[in-house]
N, C-alpha and C positions, 0 to 999 in steps of 0.2 A: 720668366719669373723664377726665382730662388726656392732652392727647398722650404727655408727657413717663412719667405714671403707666402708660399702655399701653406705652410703651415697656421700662419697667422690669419689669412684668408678663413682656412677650415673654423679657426677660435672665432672669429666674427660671425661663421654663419651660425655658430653654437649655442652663442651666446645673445642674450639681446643687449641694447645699446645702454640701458639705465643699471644694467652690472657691470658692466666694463669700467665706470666709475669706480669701481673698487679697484682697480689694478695701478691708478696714478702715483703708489709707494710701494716699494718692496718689488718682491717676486714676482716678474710676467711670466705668461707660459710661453714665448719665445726665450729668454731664459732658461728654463728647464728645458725645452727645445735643443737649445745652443749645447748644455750640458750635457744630454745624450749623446749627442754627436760627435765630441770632445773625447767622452769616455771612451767610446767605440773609438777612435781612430789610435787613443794614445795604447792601448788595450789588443791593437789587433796583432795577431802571431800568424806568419809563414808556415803553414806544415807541409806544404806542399806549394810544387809548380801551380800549380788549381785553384788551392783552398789557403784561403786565409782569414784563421776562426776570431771569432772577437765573443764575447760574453753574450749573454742570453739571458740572466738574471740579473736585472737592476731594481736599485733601491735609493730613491730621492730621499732624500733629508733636505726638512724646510723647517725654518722658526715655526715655532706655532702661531704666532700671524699669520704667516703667509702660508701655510697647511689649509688652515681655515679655511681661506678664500680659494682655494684649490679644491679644495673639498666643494664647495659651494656649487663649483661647474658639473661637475658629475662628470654621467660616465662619457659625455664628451670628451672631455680634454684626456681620457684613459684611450680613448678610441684612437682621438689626432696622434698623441703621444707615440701608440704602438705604432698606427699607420706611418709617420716621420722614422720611427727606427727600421721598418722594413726595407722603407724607399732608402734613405741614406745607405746601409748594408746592399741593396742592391746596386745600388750606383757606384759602391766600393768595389763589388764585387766579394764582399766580404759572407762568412759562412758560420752558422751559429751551432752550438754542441745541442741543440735542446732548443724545447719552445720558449718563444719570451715573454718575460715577465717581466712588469714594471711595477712599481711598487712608492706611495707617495706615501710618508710618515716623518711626523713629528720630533725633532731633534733639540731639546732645550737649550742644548750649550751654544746654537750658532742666534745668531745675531740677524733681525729680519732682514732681507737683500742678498741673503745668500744660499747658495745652493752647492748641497755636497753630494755625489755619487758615489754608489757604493755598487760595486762589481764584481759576478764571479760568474763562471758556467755550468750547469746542470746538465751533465751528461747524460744525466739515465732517466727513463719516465718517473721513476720513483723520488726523483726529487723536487717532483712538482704535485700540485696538486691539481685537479681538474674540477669548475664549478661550470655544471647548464644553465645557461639563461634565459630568458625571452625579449626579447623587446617590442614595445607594443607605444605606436607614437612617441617613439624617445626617450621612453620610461623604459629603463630595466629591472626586469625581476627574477632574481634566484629561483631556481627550481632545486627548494629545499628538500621537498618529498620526493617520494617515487614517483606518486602520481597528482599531476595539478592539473586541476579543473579550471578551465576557462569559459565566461559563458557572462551574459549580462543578469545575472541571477544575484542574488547577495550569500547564497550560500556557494558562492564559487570560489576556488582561490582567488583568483584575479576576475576582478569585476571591471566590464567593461561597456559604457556607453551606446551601443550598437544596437535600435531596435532589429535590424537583420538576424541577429542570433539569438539563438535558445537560451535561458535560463542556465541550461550545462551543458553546453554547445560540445567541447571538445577537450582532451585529456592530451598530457604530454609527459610520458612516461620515460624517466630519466633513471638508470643507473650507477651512475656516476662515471659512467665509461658512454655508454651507450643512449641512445634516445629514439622515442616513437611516438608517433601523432593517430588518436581514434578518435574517431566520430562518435557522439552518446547520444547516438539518435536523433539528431538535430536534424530540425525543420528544413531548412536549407542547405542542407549537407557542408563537406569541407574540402577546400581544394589544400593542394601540395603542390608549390611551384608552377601553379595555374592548371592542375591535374585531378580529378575528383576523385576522393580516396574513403574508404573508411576506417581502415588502420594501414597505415606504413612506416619504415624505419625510416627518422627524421636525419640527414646529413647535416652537420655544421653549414650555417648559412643559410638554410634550409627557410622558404617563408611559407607558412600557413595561412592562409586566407579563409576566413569567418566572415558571413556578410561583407560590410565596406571594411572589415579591419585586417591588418598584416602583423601578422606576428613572424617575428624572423628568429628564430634561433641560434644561438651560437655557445660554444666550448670555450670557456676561460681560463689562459694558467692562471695559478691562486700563485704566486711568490710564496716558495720559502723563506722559515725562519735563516736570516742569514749571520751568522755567530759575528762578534764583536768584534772589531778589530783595534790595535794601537792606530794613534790617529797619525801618528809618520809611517802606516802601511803605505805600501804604493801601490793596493789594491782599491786607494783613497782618491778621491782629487775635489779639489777642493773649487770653487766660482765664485767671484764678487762681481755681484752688476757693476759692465763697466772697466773689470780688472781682464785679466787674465791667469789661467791654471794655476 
């Protein structure tokens, strides 16, 4: 099976069958798929016998149609998206200056059906920004505060269906760098990677376990503002469903 077919696999299991309906005009995310891969390959530079660097900060440009319907998926198709440019890069053998960042927004001037890539590398951790998140049954959520309360309580941050947990079952204390997971006295206490903890420092990936629910944790680069460019840059490349670069 193809990169690109695993890819399309993942969007299937993501999505269910009576949205997929929306993708029969315009923009698929096999498309945008194709276009990452594109970018990366025409993009990639020799510095070395070893290393051969390609960009780490992408920015999709789509009609606002077709943004829409992208938007629609969530953080699915941000998931498939990063996961296709890791595998691709590794199959190259290709090597990134920085974490990646993908980035889907709204381009007026282009015309629905197409897709434009916009690319550079962020060398330093300072040009990215870092967001903690949680995910909890497919749903993500920002960990806007320092400290979010999780717990099936309604005075919790995130309110969660589980009669197994406490009211304010457990805190997941995020610095913008850093993150930790405490127990608030909950009934049934709280495992970490299947481990009973009361407070510990949470690793990216990291899953917390309340009653029947998993909460998994993860660190996202936030894409830089990335400044404007002439549209004959050749930092540009341009995709028509169906055409070529």
């Amino acid at each position: 099976m193809g990169l690109l077919d695993s890819f399309e696999k993942g969007i299937e299991r993501a999505v269910n069958g009576a949205f997929a309906k929306t993708f029969r005009s315009g923009v698929q995310p096999v498309e945008i798929a194709s276009a990452l891969r594109s970018e990366l390959d025409a993009k990639a530079a020799v510095v070395s016998r070893d290393r051969i660097l390609v960009p780490n900060t992408l920015e999709v440009r789509l009609a606002a149609a077709d943004h829409e319907r992208m938007q629609a998926i969530g953080s699915a198709l941000d998931d498939e998206l990063r996961q296709l440019v890791e595998r691709h890069a590794k199959d190259q053998n290709y090597s990134f200056a920085g974490p990646i960042s993908i980035r889907l927004v709204t381009d007026e001037k282009l015309s629905t059906g197409t897709v434009r890539v916009n690319s550079r590398s962020a060398a330093t951790a300072e040009d990215v920004s870092w967001q903690g998140v949680v995910e909890i049954d497919g749903t993500r959520h920002p960990l806007t505060k320092s400290r979010t309360v999780i717990g099936r309580g309604s005075d919790a941050d995130i309110t969660i269906p589980d009669a197994g947990t406490s009211r304010r079952h457990v805190e997941i204390l995020w610095d913008g760098r850093r993150a930790m997971v405490r127990d608030l006295g909950s009934t049934n206490g709280t495992q970490l990677n299947g481990q009973k903890v009361s407070e510990a420092a949470l690793e990216p990936d990291g899953v917390v376990t309340i009653g029947r629910t998993r909460i998994t944790f993860r660190v996202v680069a936030q894409a830089p503002r990335i400044p404007s460019r002439p549209a004959d840059d050749d930092a540009t490349r341009m995709f028509d469903l169906g055409g070529s670069a």
